[in-house]
C-alpha positions as CSV (number, residue, x, y, z in Angstrom):
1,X,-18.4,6.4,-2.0
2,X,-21.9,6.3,-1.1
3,X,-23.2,6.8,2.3
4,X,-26.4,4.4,2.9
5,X,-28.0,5.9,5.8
6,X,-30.8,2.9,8.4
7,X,-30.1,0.4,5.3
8,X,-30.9,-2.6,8.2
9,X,-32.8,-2.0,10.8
10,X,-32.1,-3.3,14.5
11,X,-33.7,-6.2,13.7
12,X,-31.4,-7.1,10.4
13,X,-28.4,-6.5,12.9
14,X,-30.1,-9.0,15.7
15,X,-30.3,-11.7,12.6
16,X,-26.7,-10.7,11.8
17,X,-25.4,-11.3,15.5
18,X,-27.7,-14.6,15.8
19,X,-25.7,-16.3,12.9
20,X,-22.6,-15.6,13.7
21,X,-22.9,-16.7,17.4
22,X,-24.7,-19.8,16.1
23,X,-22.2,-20.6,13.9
24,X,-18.7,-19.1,13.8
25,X,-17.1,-22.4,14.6
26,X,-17.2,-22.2,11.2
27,X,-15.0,-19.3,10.3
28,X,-12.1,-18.9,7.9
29,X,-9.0,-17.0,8.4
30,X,-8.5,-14.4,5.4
31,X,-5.4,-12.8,6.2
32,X,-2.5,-13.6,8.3
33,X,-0.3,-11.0,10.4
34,X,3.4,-10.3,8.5
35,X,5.5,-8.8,10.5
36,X,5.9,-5.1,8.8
37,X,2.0,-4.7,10.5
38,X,2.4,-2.6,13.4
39,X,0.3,-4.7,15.9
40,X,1.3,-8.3,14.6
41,X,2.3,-8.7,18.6
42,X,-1.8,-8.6,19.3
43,X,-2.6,-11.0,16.9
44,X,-1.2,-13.7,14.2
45,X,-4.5,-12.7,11.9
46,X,-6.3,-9.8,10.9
47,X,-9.6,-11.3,10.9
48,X,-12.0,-14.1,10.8
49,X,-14.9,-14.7,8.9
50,X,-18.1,-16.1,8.5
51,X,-19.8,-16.9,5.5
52,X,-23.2,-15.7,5.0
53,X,-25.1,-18.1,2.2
54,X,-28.1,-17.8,0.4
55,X,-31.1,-18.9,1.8
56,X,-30.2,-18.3,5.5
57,X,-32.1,-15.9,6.8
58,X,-28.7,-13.4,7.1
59,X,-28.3,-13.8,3.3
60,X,-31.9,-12.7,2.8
61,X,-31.0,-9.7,4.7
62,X,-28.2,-8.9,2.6
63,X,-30.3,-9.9,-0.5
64,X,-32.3,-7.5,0.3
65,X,-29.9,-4.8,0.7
66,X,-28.2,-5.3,-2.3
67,X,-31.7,-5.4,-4.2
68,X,-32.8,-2.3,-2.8
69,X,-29.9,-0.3,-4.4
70,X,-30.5,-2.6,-7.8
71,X,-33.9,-3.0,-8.4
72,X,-35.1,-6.1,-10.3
73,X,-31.7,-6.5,-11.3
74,X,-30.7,-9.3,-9.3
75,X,-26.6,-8.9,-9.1
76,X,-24.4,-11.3,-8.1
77,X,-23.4,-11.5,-4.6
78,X,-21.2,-12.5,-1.8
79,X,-20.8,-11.7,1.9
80,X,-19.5,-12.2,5.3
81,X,-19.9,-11.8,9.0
82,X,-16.4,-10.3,9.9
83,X,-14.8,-10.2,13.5
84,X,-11.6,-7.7,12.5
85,X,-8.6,-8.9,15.4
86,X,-6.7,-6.0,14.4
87,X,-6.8,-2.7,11.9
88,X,-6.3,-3.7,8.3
89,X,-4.0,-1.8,6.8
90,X,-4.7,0.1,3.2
91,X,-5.8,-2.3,0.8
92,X,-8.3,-2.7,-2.3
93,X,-10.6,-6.2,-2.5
94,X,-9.5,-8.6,-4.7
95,X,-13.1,-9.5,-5.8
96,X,-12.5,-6.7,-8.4
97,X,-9.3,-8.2,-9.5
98,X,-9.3,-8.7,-13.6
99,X,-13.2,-7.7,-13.8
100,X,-14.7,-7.2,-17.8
101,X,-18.1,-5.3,-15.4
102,X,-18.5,-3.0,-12.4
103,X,-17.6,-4.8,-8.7
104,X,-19.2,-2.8,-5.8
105,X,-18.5,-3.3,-1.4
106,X,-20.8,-2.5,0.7
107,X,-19.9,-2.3,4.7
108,X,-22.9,-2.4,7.4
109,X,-22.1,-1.2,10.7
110,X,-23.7,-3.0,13.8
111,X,-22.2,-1.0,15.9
112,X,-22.7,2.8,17.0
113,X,-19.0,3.9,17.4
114,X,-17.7,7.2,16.1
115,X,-13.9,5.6,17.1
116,X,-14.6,3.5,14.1
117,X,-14.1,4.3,11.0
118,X,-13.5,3.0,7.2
119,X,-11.5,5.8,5.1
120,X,-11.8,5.4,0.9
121,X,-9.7,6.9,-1.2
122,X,-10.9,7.7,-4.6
123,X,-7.3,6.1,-6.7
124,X,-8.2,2.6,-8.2
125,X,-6.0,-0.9,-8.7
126,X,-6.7,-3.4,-10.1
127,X,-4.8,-5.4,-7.3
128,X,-3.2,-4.7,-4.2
129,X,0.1,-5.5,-6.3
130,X,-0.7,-2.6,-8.1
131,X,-1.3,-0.3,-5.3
132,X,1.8,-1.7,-3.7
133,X,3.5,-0.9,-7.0
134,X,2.0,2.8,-7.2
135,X,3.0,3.5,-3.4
136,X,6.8,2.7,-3.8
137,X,7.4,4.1,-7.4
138,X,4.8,6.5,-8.6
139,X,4.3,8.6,-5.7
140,X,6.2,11.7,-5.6
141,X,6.7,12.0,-1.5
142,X,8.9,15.2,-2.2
143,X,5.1,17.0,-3.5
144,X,3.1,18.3,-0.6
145,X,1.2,16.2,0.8
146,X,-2.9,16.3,-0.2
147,X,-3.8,16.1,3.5
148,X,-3.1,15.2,7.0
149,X,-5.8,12.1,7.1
150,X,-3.0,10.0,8.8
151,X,-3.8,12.2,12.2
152,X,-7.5,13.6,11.5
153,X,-9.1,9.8,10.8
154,X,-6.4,7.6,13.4
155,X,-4.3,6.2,10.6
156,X,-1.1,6.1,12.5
157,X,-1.0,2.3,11.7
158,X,0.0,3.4,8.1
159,X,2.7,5.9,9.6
160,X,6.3,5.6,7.4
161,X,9.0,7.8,9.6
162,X,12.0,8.4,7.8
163,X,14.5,10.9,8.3
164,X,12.1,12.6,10.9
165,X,9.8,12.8,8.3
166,X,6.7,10.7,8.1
167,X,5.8,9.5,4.6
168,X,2.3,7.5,5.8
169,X,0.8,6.8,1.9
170,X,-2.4,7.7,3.4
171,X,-1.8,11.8,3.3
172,X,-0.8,11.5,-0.6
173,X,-3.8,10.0,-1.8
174,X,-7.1,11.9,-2.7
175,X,-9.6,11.2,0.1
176,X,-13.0,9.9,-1.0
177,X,-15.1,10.0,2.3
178,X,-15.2,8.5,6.0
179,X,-17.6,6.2,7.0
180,X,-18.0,6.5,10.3
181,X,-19.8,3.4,12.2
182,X,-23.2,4.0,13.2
183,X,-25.9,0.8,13.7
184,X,-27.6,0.4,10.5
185,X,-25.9,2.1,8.6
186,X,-23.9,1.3,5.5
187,X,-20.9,2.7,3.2
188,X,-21.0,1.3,-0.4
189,X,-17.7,2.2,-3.0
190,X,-16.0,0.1,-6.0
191,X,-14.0,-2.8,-4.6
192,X,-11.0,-1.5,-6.4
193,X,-10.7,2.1,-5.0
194,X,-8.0,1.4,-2.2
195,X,-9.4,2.0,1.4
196,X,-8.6,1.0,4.7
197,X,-9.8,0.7,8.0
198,X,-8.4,3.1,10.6
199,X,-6.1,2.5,13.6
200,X,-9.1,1.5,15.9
201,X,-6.9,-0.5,17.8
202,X,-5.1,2.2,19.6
203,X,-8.2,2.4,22.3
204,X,-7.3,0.2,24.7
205,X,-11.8,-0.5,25.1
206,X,-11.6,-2.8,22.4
207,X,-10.2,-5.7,21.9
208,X,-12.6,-6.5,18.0
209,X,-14.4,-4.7,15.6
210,X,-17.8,-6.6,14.1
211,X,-18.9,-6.0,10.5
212,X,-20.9,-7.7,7.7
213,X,-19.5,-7.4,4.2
214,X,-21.0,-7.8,1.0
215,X,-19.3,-7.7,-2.5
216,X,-21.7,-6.9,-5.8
217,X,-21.3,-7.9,-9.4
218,X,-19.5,-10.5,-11.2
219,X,-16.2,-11.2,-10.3
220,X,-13.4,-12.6,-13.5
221,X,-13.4,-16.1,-14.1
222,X,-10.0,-16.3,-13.2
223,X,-10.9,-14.4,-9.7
224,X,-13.9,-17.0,-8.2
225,X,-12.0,-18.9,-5.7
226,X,-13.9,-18.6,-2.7
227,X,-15.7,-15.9,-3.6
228,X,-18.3,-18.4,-5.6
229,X,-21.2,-20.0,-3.5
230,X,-22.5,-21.6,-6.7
231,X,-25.3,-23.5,-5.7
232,X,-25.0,-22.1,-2.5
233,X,-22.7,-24.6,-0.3
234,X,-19.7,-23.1,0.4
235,X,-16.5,-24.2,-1.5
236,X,-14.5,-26.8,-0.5
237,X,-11.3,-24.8,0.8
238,X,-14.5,-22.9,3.2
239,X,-14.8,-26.2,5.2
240,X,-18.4,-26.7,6.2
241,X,-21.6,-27.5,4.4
242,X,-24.8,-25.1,4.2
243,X,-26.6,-28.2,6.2
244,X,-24.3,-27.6,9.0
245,X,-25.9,-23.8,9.8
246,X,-27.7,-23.0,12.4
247,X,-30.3,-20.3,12.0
């Protein structure tokens, strides 16, 4: 984990706002709510998302960011405006899934809020399958745990209580760093080091967490879904066309 300290400046973050109010009528959902997520009464989604594309003046922003880490290097890239409903639970992105080269995440706050927080963990998966996988059958819960990060960074939402014991995954995992949400700053770890957000959604204040996104490198050939802008427009399961922005 990298912490990127005034990576955007106040204006980057105005640009960031302008597009998504312009434009989130065309938003995708990425995840549904199941029901084993503790606040699937608040909302049927986690979050919604807006595509930021080359060529708008958002993605130069974030073409900028990512070219100020990689110099001359041009990396692949994809990103998105992101209005979080409720707390995603631990998770690695699936932009890394089956990569052959290095696959990077990058979160910008816009938001100064020390009740916001993103918490990495330095174990890796190659999918969340195999996190899920490593959390029921290759963790020893009867070890002591490695830390009590379930109560010092709000991750209640992971909480497991058994027996009167609480077996929350979180405190058994070796803790990478906590980016804590200050405007223009930015957080920047391997998409497949499993991270989550933390349980912001226990202060009753708010009601969503903004973000921007941005995912580096070359994702597998087998992985591009919609993570490909190609020529830039969207694809088709996205639902809009570049023409239809408004900047």
């Amino acid at each position: 984990m990298r912490l990127l300290k005034n990576i955007v400046t106040q204006q980057d973050v105005d640009i960031f706002r302008n597009y998504w109010e312009k434009n989130n009528q065309h938003t995708y959902i990425n995840a549904w709510t199941n029901q084993g997520h503790p606040h699937a009464d608040r909302s049927n989604f986690i979050d919604r998302r807006l595509l930021i594309l080359p060529g708008t003046k958002a993605g130069d922003v974030v073409r900028r960011v990512v070219d100020q880490i990689w110099p001359g290097e041009n990396q692949p890239l994809w990103a998105n405006f992101q209005r979080q409903s409720i707390c995603h639970m631990m998770h690695v992105d699936e932009y890394g899934k089956d990569r052959t080269n290095p696959t990077w995440t990058i979160i910008l706050a816009l938001d100064t809020q020390p009740k916001w927080k993103a918490v990495i963990f330095k174990e890796m998966f190659n999918s969340g399958d195999d996190m899920v996988d490593y959390i029921a059958n290759k963790i020893d819960f009867g070890l002591p745990a490695k830390g009590n990060y379930s109560e010092l960074y709000d991750l209640q939402h992971m909480d497991n209580w058994r027996n009167g014991k609480n077996y929350n995954c979180c405190n058994w995992f070796d803790l990478d760093g906590v980016f804590e949400y200050q405007i223009g700053d930015g957080v920047l770890f391997d998409t497949n080091q499993a991270h989550t957000t933390n349980n912001w959604v226990r202060y009753p204040e708010f009601t969503y967490r903004d973000l921007v996104q941005i995912h580096i490198g070359k994702t597998a050939a087998t992985n591009m879904g919609h993570f490909q802008n190609g020529d830039g427009e969207p694809p088709p399961e996205i639902g809009f066309l570049k023409s239809q922005l408004v900047e």
